[in-house]
ROSE-4610 file (N, C-alpha, C; in Angstrom, 1 decimal, always signed):
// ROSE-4610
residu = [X/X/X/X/X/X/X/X/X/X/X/X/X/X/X/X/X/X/X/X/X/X/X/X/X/X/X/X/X/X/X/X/X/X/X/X/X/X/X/X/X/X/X/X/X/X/X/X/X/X/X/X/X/X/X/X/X/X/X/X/X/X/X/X/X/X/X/X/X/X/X/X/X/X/X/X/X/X/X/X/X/X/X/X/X/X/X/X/X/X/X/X/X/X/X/X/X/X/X/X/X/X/X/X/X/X/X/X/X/X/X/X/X/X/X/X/X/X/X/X/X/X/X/X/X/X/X/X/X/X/X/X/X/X/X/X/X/X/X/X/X/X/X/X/X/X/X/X/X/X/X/X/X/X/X/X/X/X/X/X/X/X/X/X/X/X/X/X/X/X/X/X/X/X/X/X/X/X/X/X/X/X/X/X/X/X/X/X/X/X/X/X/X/X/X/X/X/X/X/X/X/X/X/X/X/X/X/X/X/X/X/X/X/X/X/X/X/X/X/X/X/X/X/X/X/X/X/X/X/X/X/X/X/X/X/X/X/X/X/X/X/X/X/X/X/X/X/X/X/X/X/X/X/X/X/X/X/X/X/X/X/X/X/X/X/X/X/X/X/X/X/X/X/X/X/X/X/X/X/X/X/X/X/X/X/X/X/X/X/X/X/X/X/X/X/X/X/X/X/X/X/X/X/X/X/X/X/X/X]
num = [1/1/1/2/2/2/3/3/3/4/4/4/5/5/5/6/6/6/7/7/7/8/8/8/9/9/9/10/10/10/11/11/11/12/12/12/13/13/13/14/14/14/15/15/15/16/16/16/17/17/17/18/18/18/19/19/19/20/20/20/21/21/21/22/22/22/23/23/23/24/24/24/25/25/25/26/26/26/27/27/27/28/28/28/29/29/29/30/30/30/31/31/31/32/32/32/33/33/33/34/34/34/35/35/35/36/36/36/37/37/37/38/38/38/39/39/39/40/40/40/41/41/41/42/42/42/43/43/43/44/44/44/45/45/45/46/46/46/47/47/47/48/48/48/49/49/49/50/50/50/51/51/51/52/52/52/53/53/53/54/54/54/55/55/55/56/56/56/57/57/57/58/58/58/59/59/59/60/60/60/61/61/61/62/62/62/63/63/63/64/64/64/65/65/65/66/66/66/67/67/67/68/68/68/69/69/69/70/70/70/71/71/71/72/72/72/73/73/73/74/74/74/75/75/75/76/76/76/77/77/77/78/78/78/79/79/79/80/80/80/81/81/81/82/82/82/83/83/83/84/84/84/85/85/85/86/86/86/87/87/87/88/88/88/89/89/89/90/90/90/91/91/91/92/92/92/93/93/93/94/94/94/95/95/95/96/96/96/97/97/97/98/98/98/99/99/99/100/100/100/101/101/101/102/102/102/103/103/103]
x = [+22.9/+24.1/+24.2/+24.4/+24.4/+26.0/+26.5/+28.0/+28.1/+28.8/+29.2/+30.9/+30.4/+31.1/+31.7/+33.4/+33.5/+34.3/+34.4/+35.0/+36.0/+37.1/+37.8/+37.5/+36.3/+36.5/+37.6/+38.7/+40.3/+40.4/+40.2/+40.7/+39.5/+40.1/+39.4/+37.8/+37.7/+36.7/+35.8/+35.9/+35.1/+35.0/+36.4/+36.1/+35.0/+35.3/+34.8/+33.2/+32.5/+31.6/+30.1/+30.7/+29.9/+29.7/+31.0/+31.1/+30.4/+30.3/+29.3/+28.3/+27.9/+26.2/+25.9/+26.4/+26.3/+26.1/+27.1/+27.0/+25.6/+25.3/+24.1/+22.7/+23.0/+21.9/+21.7/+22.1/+22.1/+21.9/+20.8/+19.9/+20.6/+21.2/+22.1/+23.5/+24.0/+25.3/+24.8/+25.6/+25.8/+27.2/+26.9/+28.1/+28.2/+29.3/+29.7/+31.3/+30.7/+32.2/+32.8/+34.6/+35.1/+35.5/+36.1/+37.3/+39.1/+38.8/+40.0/+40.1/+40.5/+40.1/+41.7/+42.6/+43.8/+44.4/+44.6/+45.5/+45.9/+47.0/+47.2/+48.5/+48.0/+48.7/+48.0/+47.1/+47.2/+45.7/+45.3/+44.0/+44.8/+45.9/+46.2/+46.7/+47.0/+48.0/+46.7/+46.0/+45.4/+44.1/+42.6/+41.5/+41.1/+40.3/+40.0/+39.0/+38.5/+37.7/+37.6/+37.2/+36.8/+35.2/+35.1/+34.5/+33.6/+33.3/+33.2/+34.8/+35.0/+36.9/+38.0/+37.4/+38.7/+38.8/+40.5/+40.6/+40.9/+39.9/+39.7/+40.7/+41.7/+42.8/+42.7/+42.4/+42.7/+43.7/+43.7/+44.4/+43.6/+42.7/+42.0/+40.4/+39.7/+38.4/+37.4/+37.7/+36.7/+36.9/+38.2/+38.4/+38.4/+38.0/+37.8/+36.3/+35.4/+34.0/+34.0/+34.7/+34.7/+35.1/+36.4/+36.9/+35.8/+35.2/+34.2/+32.7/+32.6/+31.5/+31.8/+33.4/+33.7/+33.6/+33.7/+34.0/+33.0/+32.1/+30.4/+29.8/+30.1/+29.8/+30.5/+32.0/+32.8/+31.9/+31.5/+31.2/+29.9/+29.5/+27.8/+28.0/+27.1/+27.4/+26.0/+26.2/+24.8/+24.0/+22.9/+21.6/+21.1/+21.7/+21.6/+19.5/+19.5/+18.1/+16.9/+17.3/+16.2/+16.8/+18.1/+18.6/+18.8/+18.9/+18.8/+20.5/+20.5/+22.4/+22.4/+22.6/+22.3/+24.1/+24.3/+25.5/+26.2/+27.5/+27.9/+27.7/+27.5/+27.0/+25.3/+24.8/+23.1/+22.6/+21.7/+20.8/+18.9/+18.8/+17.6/+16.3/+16.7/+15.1/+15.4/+16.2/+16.4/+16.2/+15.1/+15.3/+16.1/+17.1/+18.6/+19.4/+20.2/+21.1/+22.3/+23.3/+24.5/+25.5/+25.6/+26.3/+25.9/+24.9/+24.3/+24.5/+24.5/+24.8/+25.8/+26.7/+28.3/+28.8/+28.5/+28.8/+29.1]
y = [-46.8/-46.2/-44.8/-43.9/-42.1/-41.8/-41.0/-41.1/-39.7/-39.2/-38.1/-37.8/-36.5/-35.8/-34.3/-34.4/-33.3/-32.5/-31.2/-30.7/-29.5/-29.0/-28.3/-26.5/-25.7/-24.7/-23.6/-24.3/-23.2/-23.5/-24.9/-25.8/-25.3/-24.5/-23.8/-23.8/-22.7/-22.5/-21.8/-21.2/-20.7/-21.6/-22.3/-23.7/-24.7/-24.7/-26.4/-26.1/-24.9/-24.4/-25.2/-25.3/-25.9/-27.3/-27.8/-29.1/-29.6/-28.5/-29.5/-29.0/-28.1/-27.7/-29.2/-30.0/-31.1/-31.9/-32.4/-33.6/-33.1/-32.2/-31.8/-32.1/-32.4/-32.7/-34.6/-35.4/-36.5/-36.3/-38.0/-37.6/-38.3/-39.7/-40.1/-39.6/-38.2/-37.6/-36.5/-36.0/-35.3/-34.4/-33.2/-32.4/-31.6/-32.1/-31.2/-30.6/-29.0/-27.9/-28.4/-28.7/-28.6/-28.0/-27.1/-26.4/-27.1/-28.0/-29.0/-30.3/-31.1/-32.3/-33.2/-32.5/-32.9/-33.4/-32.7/-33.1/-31.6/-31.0/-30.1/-30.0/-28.6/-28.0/-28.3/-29.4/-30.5/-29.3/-28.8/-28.0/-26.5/-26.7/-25.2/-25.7/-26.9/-27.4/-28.3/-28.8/-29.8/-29.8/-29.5/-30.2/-31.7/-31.4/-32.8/-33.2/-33.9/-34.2/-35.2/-35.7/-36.7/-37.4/-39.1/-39.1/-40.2/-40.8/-41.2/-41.7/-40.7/-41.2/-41.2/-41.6/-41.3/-40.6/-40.2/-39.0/-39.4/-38.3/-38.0/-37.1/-37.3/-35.8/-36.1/-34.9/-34.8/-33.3/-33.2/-32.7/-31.3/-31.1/-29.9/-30.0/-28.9/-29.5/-30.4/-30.2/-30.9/-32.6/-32.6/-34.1/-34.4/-33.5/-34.1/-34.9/-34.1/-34.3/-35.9/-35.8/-37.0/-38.3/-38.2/-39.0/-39.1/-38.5/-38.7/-39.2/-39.4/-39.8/-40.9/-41.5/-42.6/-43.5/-42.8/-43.6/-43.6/-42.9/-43.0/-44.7/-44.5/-45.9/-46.8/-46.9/-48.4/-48.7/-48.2/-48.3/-49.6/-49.0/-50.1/-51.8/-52.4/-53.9/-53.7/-54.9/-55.3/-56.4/-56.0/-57.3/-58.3/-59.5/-60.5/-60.9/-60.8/-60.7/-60.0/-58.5/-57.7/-57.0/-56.9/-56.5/-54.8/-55.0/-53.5/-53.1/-51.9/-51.4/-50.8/-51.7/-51.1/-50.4/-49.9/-49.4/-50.3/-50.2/-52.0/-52.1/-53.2/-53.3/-53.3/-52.5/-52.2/-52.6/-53.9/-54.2/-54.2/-52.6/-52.6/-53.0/-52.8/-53.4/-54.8/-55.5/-57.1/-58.0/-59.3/-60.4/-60.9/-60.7/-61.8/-61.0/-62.0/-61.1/-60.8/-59.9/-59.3/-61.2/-61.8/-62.4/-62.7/-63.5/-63.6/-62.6/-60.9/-60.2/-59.7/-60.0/-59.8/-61.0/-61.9/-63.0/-62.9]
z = [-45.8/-45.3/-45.9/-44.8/-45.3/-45.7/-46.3/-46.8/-46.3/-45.2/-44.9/-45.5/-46.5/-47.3/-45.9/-45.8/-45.0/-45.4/-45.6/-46.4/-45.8/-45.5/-44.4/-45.6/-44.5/-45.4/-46.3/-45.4/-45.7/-46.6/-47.4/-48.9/-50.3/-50.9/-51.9/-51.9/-51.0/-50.9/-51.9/-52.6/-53.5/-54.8/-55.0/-56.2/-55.6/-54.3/-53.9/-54.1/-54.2/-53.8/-54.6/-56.2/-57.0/-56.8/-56.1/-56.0/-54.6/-53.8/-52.6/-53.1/-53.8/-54.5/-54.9/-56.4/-56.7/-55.7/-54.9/-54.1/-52.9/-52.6/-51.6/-52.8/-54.0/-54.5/-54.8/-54.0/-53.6/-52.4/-52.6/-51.2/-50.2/-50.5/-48.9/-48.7/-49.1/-49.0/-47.9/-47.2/-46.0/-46.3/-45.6/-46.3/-44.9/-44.9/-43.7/-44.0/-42.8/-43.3/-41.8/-41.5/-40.8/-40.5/-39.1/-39.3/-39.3/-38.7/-38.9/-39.3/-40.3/-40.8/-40.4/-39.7/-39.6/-40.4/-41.7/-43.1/-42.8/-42.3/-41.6/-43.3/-43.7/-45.1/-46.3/-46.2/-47.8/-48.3/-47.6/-47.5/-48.3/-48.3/-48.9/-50.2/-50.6/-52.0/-52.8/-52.6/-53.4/-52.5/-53.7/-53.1/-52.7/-51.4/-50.8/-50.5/-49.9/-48.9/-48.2/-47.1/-46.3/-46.3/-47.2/-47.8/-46.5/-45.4/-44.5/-43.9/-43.8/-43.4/-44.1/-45.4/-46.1/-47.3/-47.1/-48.1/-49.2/-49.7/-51.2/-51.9/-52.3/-53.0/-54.2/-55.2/-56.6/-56.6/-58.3/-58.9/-59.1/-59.4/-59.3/-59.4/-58.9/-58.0/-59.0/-60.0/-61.4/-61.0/-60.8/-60.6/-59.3/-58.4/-56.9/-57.1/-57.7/-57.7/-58.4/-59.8/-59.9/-59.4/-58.5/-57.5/-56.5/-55.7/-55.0/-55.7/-56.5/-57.2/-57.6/-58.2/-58.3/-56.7/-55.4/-54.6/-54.2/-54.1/-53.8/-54.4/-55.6/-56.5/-56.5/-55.7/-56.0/-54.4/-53.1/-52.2/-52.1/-53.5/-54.0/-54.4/-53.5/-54.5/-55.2/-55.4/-56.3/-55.8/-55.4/-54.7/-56.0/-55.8/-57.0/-56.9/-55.7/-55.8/-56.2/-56.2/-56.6/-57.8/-57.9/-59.2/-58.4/-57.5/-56.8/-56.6/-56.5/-56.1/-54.7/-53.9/-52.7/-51.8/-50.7/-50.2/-49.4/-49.7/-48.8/-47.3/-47.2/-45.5/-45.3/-46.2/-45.8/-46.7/-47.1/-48.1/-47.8/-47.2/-46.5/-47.7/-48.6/-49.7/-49.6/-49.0/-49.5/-48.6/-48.9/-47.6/-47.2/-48.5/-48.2/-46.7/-46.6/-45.5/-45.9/-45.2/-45.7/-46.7/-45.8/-46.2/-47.4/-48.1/-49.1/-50.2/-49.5/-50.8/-51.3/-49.9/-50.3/-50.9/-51.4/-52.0/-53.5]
């Protein structure tokens, strides 16, 4: 599973800047600029982002990165079989099948 990161350029743009640098340096994250993310204002008061759908709001951008990094990782189970951390829904290294790993 690819995690599209979307980010509305009007919402601090020059803070957010370091913060998609990081997240562009993980390889299943996707970063995309919108021009409308329809959180119509929240882009001028508090950084965000749209993390496959859902919104990310922190307090200032240090802690957006972290919020999204935390949600990147609560997203992960754990394959009891290979000892692997795979993305929920997709356990492509595993013979088991979903049900088995969501267990």
């Amino acid at each position: 599973m690819e995690y599209i990161v979307k980010f509305c350029p009007c919402n601090f743009e020059e803070e957010l800047y370091d913060v998609k640098e990081k997240l562009q340096q993980i390889s299943d994250v996707e970063i995309i600029e919108e021009k409308c993310l329809l959180y119509c204002g929240q882009c001028l008061v508090q950084p965000f982002a749209l993390v496959n759908g859902k919104n990310i709001v922190s307090d200032s951008v240090n802690d957006l990165l972290a919020d999204i990094l935390q949600h990147l990782e609560s997203t992960k189970i754990n394959c009891n079989k290979t000892n692997l951390q795979v993305k929920s829904g997709d356990c492509g290294s595993c013979d088991y099948n979903k049900k088995q790993v969501l267990r």
